[in-house]
Predicted model as a PDB file, atoms N, CA, C, CB and O in Angstrom, pLDDT in the B-factor column:
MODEL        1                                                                  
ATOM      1  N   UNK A   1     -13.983 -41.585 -31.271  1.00 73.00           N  
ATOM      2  CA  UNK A   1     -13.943 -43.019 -31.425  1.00 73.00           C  
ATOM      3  C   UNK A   1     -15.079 -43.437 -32.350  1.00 73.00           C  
ATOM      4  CB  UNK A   1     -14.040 -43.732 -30.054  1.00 73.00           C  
ATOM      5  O   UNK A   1     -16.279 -43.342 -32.095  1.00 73.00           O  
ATOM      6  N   UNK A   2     -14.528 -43.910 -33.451  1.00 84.00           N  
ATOM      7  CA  UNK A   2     -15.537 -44.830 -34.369  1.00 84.00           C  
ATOM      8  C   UNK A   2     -16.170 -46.097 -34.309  1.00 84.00           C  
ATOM      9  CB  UNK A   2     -15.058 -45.040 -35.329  1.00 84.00           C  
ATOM     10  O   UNK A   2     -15.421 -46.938 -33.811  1.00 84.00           O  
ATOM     11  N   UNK A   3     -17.405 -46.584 -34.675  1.00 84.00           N  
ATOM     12  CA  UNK A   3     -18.409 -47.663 -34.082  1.00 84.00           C  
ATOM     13  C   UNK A   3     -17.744 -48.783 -34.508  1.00 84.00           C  
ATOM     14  CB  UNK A   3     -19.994 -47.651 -34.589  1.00 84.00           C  
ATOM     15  O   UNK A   3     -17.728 -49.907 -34.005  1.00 84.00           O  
ATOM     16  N   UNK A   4     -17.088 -48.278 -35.679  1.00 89.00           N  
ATOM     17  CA  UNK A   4     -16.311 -49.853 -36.492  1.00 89.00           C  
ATOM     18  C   UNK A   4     -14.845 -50.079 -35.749  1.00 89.00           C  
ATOM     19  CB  UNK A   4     -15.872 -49.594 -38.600  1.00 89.00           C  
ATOM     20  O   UNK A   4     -14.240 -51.111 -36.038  1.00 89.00           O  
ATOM     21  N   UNK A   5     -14.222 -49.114 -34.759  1.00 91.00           N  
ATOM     22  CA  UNK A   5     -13.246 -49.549 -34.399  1.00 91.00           C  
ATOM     23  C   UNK A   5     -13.396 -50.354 -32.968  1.00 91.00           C  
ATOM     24  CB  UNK A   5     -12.418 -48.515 -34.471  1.00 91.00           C  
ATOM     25  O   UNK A   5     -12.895 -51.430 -32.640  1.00 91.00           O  
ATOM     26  N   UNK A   6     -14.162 -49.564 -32.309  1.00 93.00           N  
ATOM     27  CA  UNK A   6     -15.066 -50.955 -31.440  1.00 93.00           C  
ATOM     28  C   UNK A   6     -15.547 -51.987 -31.266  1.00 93.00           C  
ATOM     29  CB  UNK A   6     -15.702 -51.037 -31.194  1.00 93.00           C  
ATOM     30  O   UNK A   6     -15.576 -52.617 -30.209  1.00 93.00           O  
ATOM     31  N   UNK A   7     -16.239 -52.455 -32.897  1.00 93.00           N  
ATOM     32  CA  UNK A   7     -16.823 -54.013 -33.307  1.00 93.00           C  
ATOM     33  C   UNK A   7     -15.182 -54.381 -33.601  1.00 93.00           C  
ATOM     34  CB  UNK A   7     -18.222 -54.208 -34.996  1.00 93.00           C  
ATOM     35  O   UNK A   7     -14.926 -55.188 -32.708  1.00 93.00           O  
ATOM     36  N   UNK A   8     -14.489 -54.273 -34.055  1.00 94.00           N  
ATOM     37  CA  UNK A   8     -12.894 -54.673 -34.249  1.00 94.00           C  
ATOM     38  C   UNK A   8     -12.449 -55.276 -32.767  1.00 94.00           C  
ATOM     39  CB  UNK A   8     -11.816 -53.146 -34.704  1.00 94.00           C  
ATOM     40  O   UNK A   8     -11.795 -56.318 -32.727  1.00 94.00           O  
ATOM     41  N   UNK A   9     -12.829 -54.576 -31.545  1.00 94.00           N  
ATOM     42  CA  UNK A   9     -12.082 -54.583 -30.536  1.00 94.00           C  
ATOM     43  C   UNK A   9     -12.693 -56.340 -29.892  1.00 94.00           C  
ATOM     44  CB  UNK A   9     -12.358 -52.997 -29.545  1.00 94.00           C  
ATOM     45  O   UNK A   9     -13.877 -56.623 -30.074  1.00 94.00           O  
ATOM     46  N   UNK A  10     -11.693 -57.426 -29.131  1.00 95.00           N  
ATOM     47  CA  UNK A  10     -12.487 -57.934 -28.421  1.00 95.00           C  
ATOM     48  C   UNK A  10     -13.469 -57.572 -27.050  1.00 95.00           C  
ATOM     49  CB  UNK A  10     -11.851 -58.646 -28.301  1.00 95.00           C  
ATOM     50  O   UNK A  10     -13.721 -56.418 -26.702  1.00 95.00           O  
ATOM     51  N   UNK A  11     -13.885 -58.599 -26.465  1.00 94.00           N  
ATOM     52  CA  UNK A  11     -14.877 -58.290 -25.080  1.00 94.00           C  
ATOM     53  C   UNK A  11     -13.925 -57.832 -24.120  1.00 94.00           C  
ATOM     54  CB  UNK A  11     -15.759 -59.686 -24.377  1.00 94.00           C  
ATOM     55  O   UNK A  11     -14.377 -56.836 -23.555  1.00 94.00           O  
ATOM     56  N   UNK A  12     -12.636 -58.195 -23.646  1.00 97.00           N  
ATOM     57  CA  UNK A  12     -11.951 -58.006 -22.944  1.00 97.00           C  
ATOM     58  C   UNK A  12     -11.214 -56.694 -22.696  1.00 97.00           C  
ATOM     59  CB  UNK A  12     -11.452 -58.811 -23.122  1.00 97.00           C  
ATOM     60  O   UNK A  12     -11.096 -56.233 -21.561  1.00 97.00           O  
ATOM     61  N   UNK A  13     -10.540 -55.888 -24.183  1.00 97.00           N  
ATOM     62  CA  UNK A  13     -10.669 -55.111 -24.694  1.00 97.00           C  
ATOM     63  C   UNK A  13     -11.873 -53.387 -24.387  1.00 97.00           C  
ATOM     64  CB  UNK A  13     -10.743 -55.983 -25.566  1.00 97.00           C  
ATOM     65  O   UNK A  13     -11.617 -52.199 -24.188  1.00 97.00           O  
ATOM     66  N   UNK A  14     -13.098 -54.174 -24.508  1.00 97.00           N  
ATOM     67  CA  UNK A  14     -14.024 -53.417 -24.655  1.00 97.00           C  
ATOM     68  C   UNK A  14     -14.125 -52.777 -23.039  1.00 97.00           C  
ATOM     69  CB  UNK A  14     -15.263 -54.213 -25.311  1.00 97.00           C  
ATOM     70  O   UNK A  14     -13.849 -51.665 -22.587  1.00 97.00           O  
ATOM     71  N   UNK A  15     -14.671 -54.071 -22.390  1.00 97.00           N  
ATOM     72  CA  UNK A  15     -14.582 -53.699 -20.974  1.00 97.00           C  
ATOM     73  C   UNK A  15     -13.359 -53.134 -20.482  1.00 97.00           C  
ATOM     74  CB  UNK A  15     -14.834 -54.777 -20.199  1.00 97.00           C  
ATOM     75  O   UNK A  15     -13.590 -52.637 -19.380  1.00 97.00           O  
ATOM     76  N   UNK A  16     -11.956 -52.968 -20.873  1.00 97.00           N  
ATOM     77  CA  UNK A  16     -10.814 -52.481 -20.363  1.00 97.00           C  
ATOM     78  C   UNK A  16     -11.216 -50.871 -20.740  1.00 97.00           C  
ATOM     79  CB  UNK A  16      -9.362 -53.205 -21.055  1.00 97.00           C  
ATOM     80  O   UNK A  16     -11.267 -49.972 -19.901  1.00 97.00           O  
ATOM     81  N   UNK A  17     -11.547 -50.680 -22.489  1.00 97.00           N  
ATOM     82  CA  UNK A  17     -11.868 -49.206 -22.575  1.00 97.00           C  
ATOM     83  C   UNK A  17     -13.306 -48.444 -21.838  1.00 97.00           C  
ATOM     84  CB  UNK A  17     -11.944 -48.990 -24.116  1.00 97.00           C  
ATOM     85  O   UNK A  17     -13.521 -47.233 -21.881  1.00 97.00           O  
ATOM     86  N   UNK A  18     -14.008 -49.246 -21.314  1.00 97.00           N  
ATOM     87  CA  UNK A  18     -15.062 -48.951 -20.764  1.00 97.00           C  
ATOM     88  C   UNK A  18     -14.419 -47.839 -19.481  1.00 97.00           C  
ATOM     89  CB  UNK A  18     -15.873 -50.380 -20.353  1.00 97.00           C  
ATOM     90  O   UNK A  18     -14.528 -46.621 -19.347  1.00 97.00           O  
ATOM     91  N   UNK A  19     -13.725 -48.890 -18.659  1.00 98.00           N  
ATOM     92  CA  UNK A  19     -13.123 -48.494 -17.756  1.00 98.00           C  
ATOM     93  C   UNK A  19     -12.203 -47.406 -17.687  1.00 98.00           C  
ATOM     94  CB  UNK A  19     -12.722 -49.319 -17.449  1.00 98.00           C  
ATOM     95  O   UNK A  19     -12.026 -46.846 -16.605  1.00 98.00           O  
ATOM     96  N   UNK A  20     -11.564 -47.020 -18.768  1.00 98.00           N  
ATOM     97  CA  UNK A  20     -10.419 -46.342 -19.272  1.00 98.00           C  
ATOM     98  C   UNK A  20     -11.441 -44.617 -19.163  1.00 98.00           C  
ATOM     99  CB  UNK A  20      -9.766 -47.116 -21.172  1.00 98.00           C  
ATOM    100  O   UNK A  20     -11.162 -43.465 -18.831  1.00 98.00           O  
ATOM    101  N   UNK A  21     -12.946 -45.502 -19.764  1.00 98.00           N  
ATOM    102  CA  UNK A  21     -13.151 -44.285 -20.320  1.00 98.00           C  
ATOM    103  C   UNK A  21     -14.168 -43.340 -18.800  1.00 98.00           C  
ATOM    104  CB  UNK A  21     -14.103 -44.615 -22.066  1.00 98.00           C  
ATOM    105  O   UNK A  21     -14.510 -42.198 -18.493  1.00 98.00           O  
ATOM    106  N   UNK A  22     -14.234 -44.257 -18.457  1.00 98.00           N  
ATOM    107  CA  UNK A  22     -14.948 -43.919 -16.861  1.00 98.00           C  
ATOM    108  C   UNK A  22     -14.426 -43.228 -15.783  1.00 98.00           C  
ATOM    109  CB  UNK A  22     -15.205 -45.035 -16.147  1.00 98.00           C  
ATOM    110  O   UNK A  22     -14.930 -42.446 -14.977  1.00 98.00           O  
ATOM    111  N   UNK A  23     -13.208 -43.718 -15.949  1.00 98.00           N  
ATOM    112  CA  UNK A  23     -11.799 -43.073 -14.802  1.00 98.00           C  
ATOM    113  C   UNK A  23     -11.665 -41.782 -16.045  1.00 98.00           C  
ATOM    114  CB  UNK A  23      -9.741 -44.515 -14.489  1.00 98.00           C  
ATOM    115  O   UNK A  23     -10.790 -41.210 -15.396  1.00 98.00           O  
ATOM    116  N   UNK A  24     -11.793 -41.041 -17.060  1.00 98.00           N  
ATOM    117  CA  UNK A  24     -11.363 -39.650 -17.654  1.00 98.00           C  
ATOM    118  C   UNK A  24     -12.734 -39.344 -18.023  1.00 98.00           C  
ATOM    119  CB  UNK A  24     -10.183 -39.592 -18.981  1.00 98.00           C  
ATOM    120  O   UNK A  24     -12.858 -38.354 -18.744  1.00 98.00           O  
ATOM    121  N   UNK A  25     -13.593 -39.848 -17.756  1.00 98.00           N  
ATOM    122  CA  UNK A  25     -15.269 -39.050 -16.987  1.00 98.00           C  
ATOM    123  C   UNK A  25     -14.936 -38.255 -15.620  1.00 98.00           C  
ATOM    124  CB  UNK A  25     -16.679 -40.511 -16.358  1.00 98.00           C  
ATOM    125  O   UNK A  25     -14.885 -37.046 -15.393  1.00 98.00           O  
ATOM    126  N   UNK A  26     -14.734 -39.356 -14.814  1.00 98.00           N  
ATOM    127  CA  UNK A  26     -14.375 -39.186 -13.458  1.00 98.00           C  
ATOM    128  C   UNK A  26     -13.351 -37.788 -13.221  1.00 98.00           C  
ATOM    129  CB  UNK A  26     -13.642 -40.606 -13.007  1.00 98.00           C  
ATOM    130  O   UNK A  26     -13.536 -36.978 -12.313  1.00 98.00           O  
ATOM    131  N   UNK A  27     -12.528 -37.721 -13.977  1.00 97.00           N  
ATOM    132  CA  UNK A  27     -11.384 -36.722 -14.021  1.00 97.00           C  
ATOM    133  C   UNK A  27     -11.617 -35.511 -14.762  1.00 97.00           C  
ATOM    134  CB  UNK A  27     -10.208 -37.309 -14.587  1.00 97.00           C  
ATOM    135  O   UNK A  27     -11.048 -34.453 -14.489  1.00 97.00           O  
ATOM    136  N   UNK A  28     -12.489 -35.660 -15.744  1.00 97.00           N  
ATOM    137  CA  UNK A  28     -12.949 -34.423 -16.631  1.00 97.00           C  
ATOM    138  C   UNK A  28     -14.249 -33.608 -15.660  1.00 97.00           C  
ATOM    139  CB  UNK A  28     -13.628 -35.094 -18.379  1.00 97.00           C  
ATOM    140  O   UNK A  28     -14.428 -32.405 -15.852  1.00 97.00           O  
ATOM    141  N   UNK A  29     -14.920 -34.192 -14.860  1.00 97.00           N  
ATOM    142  CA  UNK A  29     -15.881 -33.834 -13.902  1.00 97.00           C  
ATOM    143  C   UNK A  29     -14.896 -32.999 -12.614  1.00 97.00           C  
ATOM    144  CB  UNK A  29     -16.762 -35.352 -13.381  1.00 97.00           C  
ATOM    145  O   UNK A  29     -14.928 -31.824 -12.249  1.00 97.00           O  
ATOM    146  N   UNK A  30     -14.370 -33.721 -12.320  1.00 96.00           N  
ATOM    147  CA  UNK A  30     -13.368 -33.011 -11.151  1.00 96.00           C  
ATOM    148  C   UNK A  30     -12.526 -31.821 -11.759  1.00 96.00           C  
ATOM    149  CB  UNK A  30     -12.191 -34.181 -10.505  1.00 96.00           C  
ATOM    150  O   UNK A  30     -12.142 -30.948 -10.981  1.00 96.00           O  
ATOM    151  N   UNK A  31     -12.203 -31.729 -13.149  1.00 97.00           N  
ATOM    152  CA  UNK A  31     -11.801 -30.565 -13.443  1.00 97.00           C  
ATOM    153  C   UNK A  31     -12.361 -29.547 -13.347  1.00 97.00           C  
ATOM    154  CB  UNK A  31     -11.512 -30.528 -14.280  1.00 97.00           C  
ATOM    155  O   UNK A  31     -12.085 -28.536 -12.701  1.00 97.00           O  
ATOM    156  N   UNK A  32     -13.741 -29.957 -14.449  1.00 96.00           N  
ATOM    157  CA  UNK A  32     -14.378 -28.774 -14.657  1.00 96.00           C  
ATOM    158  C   UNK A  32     -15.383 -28.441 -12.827  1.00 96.00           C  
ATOM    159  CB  UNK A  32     -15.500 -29.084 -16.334  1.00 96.00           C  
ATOM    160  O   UNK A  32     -16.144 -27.477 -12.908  1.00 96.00           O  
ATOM    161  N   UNK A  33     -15.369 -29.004 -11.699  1.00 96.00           N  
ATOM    162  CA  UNK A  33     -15.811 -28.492 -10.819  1.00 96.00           C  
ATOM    163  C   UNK A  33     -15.114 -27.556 -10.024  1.00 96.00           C  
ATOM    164  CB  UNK A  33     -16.198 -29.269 -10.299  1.00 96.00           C  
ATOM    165  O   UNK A  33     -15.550 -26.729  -9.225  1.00 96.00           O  
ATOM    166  N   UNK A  34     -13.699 -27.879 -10.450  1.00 96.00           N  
ATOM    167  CA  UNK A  34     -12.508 -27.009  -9.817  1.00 96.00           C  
ATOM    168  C   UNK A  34     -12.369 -25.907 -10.503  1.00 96.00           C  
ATOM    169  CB  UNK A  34     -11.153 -27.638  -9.780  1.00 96.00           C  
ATOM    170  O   UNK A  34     -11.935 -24.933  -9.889  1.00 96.00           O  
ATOM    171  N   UNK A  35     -12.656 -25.781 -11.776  1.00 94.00           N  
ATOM    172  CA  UNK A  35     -12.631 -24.907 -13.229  1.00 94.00           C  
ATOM    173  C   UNK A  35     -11.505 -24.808 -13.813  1.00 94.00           C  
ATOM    174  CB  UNK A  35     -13.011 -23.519 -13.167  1.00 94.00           C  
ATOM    175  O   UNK A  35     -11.078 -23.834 -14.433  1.00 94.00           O  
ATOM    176  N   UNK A  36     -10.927 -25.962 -13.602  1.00 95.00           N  
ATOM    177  CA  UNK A  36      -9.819 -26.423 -14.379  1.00 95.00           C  
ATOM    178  C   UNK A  36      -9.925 -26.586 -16.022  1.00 95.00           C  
ATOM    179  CB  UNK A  36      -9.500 -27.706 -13.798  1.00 95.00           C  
ATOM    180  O   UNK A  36      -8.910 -26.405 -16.696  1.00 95.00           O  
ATOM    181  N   UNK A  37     -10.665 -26.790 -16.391  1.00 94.00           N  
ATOM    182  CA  UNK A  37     -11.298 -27.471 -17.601  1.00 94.00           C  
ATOM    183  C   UNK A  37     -11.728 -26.670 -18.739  1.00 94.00           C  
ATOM    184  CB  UNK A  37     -12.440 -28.176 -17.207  1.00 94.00           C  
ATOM    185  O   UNK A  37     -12.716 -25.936 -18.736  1.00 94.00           O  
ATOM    186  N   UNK A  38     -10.788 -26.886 -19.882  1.00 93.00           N  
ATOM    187  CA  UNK A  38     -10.863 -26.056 -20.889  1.00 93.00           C  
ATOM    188  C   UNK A  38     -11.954 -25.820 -21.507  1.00 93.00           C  
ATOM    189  CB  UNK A  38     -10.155 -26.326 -21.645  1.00 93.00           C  
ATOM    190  O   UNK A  38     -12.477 -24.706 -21.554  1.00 93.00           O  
ATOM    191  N   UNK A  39     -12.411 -26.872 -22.053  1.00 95.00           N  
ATOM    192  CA  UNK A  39     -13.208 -26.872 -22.981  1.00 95.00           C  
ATOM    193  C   UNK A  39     -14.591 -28.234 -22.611  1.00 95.00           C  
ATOM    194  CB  UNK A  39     -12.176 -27.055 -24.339  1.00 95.00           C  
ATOM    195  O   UNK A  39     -14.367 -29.427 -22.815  1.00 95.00           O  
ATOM    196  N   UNK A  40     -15.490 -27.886 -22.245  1.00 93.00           N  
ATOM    197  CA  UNK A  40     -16.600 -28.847 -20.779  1.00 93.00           C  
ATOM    198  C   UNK A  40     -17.225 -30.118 -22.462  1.00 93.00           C  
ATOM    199  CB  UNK A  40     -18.922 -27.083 -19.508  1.00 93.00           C  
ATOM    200  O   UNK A  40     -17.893 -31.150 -22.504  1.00 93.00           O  
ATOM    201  N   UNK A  41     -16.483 -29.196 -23.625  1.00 97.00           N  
ATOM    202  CA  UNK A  41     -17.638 -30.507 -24.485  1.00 97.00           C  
ATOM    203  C   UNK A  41     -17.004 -31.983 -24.512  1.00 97.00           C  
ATOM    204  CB  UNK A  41     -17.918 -30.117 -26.437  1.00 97.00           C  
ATOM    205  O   UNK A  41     -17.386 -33.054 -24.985  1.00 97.00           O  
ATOM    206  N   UNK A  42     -15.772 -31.535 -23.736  1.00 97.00           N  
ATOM    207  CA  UNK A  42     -15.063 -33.540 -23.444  1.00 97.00           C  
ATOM    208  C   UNK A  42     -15.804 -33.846 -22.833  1.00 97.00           C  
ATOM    209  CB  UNK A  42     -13.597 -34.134 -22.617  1.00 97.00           C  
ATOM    210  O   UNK A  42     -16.085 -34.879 -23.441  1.00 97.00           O  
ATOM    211  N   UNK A  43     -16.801 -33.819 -21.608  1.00 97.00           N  
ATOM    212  CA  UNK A  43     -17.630 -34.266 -20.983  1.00 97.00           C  
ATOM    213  C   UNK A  43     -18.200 -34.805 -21.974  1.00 97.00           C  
ATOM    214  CB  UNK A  43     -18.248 -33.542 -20.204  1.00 97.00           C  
ATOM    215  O   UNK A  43     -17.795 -35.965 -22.036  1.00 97.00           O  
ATOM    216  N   UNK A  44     -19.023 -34.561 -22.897  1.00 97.00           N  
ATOM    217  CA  UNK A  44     -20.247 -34.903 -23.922  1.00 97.00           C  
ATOM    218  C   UNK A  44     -19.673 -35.790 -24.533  1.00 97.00           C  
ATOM    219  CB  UNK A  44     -20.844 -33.839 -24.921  1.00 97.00           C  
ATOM    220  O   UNK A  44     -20.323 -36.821 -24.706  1.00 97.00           O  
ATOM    221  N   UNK A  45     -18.113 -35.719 -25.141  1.00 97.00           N  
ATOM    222  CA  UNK A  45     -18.152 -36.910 -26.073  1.00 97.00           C  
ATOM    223  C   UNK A  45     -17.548 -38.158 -25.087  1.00 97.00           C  
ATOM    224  CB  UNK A  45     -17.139 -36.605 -27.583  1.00 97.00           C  
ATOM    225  O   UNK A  45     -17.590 -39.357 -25.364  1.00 97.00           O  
ATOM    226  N   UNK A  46     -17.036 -37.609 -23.989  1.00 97.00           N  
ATOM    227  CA  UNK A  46     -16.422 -38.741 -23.355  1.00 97.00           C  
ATOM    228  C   UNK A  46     -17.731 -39.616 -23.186  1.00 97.00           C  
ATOM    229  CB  UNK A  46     -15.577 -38.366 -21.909  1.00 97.00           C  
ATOM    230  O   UNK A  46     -17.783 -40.698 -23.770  1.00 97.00           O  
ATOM    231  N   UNK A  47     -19.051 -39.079 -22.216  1.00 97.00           N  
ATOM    232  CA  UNK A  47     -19.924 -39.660 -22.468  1.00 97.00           C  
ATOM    233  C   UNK A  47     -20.468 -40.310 -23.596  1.00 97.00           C  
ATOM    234  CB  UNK A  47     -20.413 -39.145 -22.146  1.00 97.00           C  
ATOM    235  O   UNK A  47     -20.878 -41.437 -23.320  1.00 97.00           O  
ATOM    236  N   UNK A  48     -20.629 -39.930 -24.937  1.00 97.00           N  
ATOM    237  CA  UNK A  48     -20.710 -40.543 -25.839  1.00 97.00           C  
ATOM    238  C   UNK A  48     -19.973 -42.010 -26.459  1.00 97.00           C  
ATOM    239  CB  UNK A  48     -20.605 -39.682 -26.349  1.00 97.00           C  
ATOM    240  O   UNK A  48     -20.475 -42.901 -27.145  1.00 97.00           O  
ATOM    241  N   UNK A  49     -18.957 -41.898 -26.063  1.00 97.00           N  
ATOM    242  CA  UNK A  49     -17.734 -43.083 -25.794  1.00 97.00           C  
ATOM    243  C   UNK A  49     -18.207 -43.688 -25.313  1.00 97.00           C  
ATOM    244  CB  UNK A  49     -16.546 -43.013 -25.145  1.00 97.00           C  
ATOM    245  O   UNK A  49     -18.424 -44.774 -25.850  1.00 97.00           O  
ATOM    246  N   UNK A  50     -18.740 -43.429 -23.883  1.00 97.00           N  
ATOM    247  CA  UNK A  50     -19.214 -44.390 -22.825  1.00 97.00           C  
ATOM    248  C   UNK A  50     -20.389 -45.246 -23.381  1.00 97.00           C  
ATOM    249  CB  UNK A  50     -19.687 -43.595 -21.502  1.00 97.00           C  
ATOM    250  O   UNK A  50     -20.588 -46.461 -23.385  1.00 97.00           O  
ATOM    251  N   UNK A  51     -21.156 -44.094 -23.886  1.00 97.00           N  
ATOM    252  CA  UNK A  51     -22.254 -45.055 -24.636  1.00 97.00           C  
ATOM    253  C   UNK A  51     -22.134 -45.669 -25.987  1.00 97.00           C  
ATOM    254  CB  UNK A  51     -23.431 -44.351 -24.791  1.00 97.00           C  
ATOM    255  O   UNK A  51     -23.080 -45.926 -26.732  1.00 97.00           O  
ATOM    256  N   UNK A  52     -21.353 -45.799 -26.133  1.00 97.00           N  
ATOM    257  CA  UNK A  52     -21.057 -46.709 -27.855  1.00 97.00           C  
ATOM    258  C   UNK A  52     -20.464 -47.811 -27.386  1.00 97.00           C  
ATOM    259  CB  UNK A  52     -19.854 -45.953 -29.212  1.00 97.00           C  
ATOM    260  O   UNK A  52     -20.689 -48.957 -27.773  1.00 97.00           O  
ATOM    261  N   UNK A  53     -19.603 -47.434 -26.441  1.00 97.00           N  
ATOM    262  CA  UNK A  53     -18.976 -48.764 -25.774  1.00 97.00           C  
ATOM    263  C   UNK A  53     -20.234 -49.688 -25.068  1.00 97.00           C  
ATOM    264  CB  UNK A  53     -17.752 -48.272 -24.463  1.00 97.00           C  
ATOM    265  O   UNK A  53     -20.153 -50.916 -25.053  1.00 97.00           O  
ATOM    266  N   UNK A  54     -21.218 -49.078 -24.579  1.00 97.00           N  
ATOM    267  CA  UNK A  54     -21.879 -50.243 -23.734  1.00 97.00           C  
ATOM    268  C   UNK A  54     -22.407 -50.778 -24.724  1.00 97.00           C  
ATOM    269  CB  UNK A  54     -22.904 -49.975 -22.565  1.00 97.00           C  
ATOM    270  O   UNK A  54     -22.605 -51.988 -24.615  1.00 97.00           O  
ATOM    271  N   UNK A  55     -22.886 -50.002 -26.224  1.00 96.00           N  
ATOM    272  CA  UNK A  55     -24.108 -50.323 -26.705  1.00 96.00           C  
ATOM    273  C   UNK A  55     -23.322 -51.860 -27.773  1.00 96.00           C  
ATOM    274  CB  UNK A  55     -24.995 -48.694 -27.642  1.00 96.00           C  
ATOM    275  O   UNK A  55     -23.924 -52.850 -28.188  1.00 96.00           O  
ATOM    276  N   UNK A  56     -22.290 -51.615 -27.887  1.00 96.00           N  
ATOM    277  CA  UNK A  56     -21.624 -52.628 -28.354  1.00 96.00           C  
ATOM    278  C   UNK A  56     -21.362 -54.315 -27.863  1.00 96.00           C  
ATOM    279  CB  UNK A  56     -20.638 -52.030 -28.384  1.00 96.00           C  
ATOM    280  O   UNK A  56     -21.320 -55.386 -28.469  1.00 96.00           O  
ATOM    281  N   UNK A  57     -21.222 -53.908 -26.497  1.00 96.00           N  
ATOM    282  CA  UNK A  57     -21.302 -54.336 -25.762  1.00 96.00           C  
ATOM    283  C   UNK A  57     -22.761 -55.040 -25.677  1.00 96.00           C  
ATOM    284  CB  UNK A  57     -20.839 -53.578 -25.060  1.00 96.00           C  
ATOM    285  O   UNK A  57     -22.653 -56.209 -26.049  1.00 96.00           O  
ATOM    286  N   UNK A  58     -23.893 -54.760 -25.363  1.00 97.00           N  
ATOM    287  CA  UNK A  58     -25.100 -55.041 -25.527  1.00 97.00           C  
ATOM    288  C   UNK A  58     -25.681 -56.161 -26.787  1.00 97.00           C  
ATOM    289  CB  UNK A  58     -25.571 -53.765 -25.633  1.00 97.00           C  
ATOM    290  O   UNK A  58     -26.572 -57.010 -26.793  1.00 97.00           O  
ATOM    291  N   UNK A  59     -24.833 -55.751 -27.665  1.00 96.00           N  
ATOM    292  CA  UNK A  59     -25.309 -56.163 -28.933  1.00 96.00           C  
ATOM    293  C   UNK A  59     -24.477 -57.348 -29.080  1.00 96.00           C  
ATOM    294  CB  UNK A  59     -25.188 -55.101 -30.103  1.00 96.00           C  
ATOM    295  O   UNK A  59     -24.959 -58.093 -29.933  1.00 96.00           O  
ATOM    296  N   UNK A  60     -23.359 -57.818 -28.539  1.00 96.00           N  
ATOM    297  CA  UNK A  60     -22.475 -58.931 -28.060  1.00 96.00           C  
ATOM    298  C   UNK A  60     -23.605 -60.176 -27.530  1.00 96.00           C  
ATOM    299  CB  UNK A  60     -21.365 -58.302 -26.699  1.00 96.00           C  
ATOM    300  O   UNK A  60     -23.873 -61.319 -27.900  1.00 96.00           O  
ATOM    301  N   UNK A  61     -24.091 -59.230 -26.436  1.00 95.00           N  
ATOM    302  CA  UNK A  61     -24.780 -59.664 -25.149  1.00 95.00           C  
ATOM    303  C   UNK A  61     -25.725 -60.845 -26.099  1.00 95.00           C  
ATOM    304  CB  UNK A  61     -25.786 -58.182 -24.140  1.00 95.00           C  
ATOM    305  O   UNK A  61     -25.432 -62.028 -26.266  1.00 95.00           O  
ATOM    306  N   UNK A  62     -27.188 -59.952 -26.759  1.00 96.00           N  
ATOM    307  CA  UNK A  62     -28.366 -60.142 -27.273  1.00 96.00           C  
ATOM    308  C   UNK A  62     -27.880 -61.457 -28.554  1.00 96.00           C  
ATOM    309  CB  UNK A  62     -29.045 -58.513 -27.829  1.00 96.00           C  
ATOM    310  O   UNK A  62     -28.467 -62.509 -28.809  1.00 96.00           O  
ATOM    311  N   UNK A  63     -26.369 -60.778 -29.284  1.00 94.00           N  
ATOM    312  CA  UNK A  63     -26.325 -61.362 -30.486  1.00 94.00           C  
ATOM    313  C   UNK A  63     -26.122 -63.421 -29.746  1.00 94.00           C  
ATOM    314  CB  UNK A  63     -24.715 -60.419 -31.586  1.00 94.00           C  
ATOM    315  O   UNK A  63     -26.614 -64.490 -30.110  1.00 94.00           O  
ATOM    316  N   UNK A  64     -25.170 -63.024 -28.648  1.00 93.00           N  
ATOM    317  CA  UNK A  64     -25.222 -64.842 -28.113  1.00 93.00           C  
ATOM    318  C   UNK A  64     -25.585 -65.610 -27.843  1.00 93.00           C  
ATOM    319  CB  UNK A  64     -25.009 -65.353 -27.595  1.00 93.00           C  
ATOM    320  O   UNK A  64     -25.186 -66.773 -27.900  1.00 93.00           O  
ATOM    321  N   UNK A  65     -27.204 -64.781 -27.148  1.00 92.00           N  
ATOM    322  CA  UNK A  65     -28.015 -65.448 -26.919  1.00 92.00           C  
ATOM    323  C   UNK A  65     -28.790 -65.836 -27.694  1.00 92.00           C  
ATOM    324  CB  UNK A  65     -28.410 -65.149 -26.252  1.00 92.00           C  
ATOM    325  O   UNK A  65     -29.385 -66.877 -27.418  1.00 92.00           O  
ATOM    326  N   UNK A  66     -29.085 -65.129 -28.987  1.00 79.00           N  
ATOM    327  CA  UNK A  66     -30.263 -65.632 -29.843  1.00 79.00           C  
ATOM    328  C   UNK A  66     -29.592 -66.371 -30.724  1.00 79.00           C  
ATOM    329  CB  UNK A  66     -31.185 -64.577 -30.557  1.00 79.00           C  
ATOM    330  O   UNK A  66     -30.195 -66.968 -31.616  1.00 79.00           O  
TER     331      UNK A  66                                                      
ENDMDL                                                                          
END                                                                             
């Protein structure tokens, strides 16, 4: 996921993929504890997702208030 397709996205949007992306955290963790899980570097970028999404998010936040 790219930073510019995120600033594209609305707030509503954002928080829906937040969530999207939390529930296949949630599921990529339960794999790989079962050792289901092919390849463990989806963990890393899913996390990474997670954090582009908040940080976007953030910058929403800061940009409204000032």
């Amino acid at each position: 996921m790219k930073g510019k397709e995120l600033h594209n996205m609305t707030d509503e949007e954002l928080k829906n993929k937040l969530s999207e992306l939390k529930t296949q955290l949630f599921n990529l963790r339960f794999r790989h504890a079962s050792g289901q899980l092919d390849n463990p570097m989806t963990i890393a970028s899913c996390k990474k997702d997670i954090a582009r999404v908040n940080t976007v998010i953030r910058e929403r936040e800061i940009k409204a208030r000032g």
